[in-house]
mmJSON file of the N, C-alpha and C atoms, coordinates in Angstrom:
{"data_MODEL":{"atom_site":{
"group_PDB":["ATOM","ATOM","ATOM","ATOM","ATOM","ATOM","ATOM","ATOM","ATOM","ATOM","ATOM","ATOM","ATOM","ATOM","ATOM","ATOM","ATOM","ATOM","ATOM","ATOM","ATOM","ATOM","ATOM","ATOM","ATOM","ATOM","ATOM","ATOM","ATOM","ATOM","ATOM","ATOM","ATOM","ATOM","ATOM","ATOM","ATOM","ATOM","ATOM","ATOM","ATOM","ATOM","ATOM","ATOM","ATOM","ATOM","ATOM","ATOM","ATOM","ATOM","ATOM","ATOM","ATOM","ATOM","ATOM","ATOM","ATOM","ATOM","ATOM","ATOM","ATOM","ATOM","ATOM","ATOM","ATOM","ATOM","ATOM","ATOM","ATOM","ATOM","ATOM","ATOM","ATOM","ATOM","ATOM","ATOM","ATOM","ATOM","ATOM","ATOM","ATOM","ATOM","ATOM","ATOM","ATOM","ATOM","ATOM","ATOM","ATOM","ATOM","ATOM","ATOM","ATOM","ATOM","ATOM","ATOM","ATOM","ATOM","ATOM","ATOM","ATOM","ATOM","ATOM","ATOM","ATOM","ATOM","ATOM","ATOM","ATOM","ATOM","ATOM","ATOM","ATOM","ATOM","ATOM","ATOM","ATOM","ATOM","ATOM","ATOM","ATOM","ATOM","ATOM","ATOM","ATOM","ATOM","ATOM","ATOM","ATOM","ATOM","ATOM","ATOM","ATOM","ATOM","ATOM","ATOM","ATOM","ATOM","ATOM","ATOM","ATOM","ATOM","ATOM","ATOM","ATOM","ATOM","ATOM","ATOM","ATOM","ATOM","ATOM","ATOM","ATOM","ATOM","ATOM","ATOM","ATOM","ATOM","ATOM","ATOM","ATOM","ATOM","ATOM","ATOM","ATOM"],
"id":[1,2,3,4,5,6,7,8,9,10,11,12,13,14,15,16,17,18,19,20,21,22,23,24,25,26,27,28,29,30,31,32,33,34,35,36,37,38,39,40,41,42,43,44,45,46,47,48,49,50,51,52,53,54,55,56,57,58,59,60,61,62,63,64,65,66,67,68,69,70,71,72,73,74,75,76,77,78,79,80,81,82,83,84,85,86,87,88,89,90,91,92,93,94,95,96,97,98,99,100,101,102,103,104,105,106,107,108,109,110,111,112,113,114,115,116,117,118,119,120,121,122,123,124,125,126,127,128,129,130,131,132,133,134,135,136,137,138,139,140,141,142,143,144,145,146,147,148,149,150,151,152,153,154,155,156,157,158,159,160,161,162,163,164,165],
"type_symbol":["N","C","C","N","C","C","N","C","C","N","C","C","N","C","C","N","C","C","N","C","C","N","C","C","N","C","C","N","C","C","N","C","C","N","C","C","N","C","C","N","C","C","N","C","C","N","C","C","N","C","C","N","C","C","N","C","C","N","C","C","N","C","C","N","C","C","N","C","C","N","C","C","N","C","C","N","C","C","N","C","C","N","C","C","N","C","C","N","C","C","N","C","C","N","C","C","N","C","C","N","C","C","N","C","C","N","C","C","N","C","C","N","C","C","N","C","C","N","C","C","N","C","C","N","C","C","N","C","C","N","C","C","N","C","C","N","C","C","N","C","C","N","C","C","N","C","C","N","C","C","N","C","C","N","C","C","N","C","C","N","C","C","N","C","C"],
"label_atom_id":["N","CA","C","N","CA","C","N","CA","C","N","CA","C","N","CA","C","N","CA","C","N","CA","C","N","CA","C","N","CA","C","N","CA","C","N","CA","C","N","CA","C","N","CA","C","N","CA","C","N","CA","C","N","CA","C","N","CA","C","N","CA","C","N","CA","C","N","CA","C","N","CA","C","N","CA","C","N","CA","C","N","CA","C","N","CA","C","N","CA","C","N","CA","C","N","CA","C","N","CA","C","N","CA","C","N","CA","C","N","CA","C","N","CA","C","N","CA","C","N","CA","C","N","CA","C","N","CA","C","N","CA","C","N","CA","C","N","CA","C","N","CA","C","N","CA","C","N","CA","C","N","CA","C","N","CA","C","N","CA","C","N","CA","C","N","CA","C","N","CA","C","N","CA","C","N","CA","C","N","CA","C","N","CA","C","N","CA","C","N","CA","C"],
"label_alt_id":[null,null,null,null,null,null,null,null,null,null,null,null,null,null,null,null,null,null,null,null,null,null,null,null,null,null,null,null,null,null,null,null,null,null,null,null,null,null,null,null,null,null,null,null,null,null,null,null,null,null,null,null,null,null,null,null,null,null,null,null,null,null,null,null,null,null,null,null,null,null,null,null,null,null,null,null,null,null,null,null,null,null,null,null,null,null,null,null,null,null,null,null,null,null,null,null,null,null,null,null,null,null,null,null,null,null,null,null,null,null,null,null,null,null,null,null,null,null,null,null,null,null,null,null,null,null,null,null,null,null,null,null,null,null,null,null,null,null,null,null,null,null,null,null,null,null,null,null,null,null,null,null,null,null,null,null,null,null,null,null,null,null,null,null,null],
"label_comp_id":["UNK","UNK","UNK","UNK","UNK","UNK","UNK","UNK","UNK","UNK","UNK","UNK","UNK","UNK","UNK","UNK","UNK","UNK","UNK","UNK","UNK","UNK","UNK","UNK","UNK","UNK","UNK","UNK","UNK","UNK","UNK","UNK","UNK","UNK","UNK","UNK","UNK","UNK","UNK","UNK","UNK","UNK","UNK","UNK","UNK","UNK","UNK","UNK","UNK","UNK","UNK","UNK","UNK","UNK","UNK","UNK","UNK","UNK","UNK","UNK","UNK","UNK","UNK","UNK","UNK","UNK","UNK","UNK","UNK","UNK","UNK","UNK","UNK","UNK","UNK","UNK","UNK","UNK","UNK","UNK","UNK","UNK","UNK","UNK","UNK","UNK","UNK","UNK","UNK","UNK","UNK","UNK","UNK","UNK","UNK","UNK","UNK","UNK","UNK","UNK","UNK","UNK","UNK","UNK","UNK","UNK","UNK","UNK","UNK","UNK","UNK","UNK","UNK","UNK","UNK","UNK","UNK","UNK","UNK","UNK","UNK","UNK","UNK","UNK","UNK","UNK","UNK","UNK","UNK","UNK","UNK","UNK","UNK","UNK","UNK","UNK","UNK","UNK","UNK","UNK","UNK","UNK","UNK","UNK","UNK","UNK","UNK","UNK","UNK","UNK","UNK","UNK","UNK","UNK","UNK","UNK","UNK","UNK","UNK","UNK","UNK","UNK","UNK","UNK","UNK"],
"label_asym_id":["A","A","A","A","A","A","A","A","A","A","A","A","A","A","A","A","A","A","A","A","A","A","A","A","A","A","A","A","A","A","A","A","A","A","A","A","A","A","A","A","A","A","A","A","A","A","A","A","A","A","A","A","A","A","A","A","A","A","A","A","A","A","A","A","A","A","A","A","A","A","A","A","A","A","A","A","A","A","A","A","A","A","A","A","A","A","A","A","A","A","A","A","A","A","A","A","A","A","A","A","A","A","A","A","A","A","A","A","A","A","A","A","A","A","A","A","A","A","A","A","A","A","A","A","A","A","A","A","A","A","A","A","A","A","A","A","A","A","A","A","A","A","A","A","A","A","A","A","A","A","A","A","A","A","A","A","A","A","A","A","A","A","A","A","A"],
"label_entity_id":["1","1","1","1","1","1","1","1","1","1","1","1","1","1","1","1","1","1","1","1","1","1","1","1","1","1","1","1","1","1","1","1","1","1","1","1","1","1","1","1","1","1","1","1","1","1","1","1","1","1","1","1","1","1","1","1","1","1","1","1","1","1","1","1","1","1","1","1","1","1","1","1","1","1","1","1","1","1","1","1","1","1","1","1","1","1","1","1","1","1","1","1","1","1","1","1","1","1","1","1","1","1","1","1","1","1","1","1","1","1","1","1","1","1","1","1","1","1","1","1","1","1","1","1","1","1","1","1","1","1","1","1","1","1","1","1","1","1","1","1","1","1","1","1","1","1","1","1","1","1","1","1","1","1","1","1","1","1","1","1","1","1","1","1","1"],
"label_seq_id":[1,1,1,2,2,2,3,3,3,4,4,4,5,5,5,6,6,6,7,7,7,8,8,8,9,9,9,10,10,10,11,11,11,12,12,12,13,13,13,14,14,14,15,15,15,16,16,16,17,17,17,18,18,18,19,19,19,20,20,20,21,21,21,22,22,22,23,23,23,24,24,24,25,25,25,26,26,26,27,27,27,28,28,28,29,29,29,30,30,30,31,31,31,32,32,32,33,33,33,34,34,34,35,35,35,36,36,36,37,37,37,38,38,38,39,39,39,40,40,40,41,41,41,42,42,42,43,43,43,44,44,44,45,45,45,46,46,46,47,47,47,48,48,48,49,49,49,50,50,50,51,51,51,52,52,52,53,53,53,54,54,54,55,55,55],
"pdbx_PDB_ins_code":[null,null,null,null,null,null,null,null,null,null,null,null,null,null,null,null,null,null,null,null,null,null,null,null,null,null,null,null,null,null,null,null,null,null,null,null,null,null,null,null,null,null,null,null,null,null,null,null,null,null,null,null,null,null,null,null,null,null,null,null,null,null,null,null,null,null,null,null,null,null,null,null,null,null,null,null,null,null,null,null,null,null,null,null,null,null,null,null,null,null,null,null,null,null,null,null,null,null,null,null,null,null,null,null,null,null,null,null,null,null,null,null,null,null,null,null,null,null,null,null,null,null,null,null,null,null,null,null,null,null,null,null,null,null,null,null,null,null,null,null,null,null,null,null,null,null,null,null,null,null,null,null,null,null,null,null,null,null,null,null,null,null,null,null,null],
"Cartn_x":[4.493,4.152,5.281,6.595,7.652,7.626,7.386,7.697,6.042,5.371,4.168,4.575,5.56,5.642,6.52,7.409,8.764,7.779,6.626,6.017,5.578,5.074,4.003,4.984,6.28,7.498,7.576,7.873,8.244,7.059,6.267,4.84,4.866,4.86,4.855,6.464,6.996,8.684,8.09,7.489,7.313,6.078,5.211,4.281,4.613,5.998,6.688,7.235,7.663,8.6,7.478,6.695,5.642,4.653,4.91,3.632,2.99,4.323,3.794,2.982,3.296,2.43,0.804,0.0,-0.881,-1.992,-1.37,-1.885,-1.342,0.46,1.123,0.811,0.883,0.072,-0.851,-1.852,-3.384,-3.301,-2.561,-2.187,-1.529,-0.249,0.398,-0.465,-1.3,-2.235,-3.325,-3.651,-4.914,-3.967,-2.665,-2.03,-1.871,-1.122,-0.962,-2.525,-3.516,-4.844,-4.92,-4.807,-4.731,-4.091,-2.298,-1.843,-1.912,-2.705,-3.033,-4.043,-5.165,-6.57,-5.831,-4.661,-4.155,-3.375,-2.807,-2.124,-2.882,-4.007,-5.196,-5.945,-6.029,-6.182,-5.311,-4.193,-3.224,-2.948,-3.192,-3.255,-4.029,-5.478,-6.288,-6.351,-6.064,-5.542,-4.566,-3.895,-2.446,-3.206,-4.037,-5.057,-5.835,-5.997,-7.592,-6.49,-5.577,-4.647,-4.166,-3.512,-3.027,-4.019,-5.061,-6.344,-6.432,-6.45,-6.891,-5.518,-4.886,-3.576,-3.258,-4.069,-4.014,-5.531,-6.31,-7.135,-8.515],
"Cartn_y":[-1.668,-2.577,-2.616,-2.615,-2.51,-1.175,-0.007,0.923,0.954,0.478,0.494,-0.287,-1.449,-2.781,-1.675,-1.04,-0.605,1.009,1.469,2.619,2.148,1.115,0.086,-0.291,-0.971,-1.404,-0.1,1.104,2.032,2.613,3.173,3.045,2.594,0.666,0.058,0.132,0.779,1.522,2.558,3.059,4.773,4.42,3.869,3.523,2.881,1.716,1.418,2.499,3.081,4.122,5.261,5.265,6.603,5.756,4.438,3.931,4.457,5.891,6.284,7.309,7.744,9.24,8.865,8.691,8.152,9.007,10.517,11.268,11.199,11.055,10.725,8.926,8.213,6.852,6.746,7.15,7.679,8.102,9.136,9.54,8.431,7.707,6.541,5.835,5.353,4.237,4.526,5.605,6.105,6.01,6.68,6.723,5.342,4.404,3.027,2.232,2.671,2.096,2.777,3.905,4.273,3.746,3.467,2.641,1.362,0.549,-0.394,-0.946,0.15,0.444,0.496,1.652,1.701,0.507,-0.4,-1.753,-2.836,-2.887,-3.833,-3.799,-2.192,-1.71,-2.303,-1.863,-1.946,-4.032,-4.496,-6.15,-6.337,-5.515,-6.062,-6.114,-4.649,-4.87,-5.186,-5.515,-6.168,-7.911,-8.35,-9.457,-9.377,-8.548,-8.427,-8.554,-7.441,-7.269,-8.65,-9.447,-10.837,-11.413,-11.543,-12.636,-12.579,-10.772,-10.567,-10.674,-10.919,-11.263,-12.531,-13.436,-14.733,-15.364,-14.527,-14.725,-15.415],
"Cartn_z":[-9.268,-8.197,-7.153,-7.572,-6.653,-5.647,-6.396,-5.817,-4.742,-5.189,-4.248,-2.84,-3.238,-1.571,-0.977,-2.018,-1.147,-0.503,-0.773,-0.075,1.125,0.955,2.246,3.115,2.748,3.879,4.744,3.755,4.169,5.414,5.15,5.91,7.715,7.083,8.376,9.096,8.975,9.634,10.442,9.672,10.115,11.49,10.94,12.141,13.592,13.362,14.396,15.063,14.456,15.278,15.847,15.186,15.991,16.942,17.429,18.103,19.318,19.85,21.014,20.881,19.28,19.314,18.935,19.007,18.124,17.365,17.335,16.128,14.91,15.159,13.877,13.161,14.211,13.689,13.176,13.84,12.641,11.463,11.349,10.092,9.1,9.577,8.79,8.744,9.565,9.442,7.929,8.311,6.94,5.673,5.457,4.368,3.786,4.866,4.653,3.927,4.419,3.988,2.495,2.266,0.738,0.008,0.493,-0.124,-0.374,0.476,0.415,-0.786,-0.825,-1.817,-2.996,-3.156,-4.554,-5.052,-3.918,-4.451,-5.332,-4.505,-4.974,-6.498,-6.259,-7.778,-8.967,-8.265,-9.556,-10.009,-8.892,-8.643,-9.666,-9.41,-10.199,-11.753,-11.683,-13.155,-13.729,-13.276,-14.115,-14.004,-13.382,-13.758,-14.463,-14.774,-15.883,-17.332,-17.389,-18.426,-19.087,-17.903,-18.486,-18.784,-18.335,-18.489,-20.0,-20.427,-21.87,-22.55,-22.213,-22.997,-23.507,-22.543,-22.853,-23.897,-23.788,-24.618,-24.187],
"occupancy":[1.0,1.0,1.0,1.0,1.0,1.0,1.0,1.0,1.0,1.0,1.0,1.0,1.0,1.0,1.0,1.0,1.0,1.0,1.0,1.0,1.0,1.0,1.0,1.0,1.0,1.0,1.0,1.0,1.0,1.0,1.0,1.0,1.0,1.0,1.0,1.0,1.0,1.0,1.0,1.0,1.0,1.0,1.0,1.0,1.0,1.0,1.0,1.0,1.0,1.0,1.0,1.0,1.0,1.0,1.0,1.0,1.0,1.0,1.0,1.0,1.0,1.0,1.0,1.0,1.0,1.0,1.0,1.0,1.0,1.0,1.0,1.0,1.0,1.0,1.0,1.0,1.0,1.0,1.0,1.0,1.0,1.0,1.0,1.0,1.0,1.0,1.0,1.0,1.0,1.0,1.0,1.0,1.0,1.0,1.0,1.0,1.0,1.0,1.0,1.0,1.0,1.0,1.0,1.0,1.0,1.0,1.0,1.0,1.0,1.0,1.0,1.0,1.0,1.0,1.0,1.0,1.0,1.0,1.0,1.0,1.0,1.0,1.0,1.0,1.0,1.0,1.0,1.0,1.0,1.0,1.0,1.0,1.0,1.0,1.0,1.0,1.0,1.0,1.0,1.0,1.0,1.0,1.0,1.0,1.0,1.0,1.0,1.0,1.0,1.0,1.0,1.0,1.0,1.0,1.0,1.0,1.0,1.0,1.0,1.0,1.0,1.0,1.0,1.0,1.0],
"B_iso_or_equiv":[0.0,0.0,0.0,0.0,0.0,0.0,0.0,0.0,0.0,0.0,0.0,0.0,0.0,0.0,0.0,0.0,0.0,0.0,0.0,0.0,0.0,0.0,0.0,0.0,0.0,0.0,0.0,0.0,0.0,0.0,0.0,0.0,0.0,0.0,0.0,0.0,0.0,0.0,0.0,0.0,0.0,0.0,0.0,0.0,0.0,0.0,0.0,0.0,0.0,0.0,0.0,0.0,0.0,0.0,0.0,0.0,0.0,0.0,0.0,0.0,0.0,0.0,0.0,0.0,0.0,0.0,0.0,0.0,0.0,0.0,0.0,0.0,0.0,0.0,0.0,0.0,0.0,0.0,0.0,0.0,0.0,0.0,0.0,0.0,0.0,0.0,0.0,0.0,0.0,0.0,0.0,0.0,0.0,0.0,0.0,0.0,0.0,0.0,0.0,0.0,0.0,0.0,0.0,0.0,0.0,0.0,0.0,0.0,0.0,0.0,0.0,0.0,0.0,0.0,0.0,0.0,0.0,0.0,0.0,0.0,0.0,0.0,0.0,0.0,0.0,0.0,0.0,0.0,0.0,0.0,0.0,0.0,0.0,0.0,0.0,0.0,0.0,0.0,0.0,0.0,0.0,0.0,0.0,0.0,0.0,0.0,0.0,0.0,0.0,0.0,0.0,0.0,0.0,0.0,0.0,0.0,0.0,0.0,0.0,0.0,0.0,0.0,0.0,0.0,0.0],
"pdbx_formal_charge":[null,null,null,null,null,null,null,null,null,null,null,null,null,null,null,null,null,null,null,null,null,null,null,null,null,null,null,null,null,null,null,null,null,null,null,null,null,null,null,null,null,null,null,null,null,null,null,null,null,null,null,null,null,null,null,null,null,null,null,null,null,null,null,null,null,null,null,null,null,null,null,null,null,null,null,null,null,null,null,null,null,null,null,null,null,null,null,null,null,null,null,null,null,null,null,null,null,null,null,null,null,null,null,null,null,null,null,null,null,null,null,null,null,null,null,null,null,null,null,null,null,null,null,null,null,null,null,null,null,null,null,null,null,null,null,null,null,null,null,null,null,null,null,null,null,null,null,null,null,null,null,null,null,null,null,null,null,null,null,null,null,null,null,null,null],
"auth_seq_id":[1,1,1,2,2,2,3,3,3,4,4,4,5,5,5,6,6,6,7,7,7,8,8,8,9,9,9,10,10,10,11,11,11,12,12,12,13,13,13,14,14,14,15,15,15,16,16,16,17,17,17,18,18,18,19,19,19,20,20,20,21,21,21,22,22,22,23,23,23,24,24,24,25,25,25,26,26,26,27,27,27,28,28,28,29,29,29,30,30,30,31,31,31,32,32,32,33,33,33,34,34,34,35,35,35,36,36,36,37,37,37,38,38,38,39,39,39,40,40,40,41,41,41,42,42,42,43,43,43,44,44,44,45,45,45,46,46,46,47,47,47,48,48,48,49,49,49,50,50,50,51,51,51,52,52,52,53,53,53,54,54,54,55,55,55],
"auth_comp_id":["UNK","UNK","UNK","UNK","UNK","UNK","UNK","UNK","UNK","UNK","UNK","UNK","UNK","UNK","UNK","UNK","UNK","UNK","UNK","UNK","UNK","UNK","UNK","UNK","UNK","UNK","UNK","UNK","UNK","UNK","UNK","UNK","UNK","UNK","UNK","UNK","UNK","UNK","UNK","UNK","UNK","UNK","UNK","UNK","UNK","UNK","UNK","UNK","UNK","UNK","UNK","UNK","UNK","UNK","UNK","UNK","UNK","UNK","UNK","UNK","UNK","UNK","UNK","UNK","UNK","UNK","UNK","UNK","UNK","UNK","UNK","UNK","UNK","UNK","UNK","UNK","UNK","UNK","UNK","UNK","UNK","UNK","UNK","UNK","UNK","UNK","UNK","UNK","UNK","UNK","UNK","UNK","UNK","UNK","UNK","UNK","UNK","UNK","UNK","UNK","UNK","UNK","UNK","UNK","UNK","UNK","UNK","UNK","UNK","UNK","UNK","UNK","UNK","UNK","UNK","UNK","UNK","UNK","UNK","UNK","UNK","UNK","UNK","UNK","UNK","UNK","UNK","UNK","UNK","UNK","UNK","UNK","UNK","UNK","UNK","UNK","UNK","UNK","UNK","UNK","UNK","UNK","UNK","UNK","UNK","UNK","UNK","UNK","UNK","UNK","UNK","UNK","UNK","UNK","UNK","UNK","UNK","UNK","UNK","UNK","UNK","UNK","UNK","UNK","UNK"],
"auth_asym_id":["A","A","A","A","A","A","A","A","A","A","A","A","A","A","A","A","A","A","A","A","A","A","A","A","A","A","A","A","A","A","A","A","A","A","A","A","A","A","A","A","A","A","A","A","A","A","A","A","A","A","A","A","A","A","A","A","A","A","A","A","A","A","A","A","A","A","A","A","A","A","A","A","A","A","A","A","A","A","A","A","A","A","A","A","A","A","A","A","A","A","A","A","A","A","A","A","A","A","A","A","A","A","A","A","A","A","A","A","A","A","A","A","A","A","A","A","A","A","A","A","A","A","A","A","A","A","A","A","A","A","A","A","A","A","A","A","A","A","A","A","A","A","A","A","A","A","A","A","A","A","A","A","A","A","A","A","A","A","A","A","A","A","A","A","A"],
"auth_atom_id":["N","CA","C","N","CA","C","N","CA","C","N","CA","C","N","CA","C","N","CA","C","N","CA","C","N","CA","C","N","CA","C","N","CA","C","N","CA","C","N","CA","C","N","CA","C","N","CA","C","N","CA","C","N","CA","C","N","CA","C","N","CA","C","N","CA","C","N","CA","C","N","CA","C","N","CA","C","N","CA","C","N","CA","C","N","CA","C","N","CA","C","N","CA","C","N","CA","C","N","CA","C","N","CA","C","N","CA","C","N","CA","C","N","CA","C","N","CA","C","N","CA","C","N","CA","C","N","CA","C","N","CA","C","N","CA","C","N","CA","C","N","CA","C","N","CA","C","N","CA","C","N","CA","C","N","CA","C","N","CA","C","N","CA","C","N","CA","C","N","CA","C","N","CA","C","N","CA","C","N","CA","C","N","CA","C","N","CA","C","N","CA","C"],
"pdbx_PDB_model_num":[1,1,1,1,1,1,1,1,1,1,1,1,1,1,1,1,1,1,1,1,1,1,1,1,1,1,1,1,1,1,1,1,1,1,1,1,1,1,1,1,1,1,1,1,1,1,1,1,1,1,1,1,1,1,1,1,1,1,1,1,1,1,1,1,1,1,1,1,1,1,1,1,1,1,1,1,1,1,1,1,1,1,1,1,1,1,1,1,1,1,1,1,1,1,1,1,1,1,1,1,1,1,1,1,1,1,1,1,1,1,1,1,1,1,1,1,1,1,1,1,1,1,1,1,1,1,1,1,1,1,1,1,1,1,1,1,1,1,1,1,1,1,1,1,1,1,1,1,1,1,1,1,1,1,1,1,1,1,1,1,1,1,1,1,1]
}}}
């Protein structure tokens, strides 16, 4: 989960700095949305996990 915020920080850096190009932004932008999809995932299950942990 850490290394996922610290990909996404990383991400929205990279997108600042390219805001003039906006083929390379597109690109960060879509990656950032994957990473985003894969965060949620992993959210979710590390909720489902505790839920069943707790019984």
């Amino acid at each position: 989960m850490l290394k996922l915020d610290a990909d996404e920080k990383k991400l929205h850096e990279q997108l600042a700095a390219a805001a003039t190009d906006y083929a390379k932004a597109a690109e960060l932008d879509a990656k950032l949305k994957e990473l985003q999809a894969e965060k949620t995932e992993v959210e979710e299950a590390w909720l489902t996990a505790s839920e069943l942990a707790d019984g």
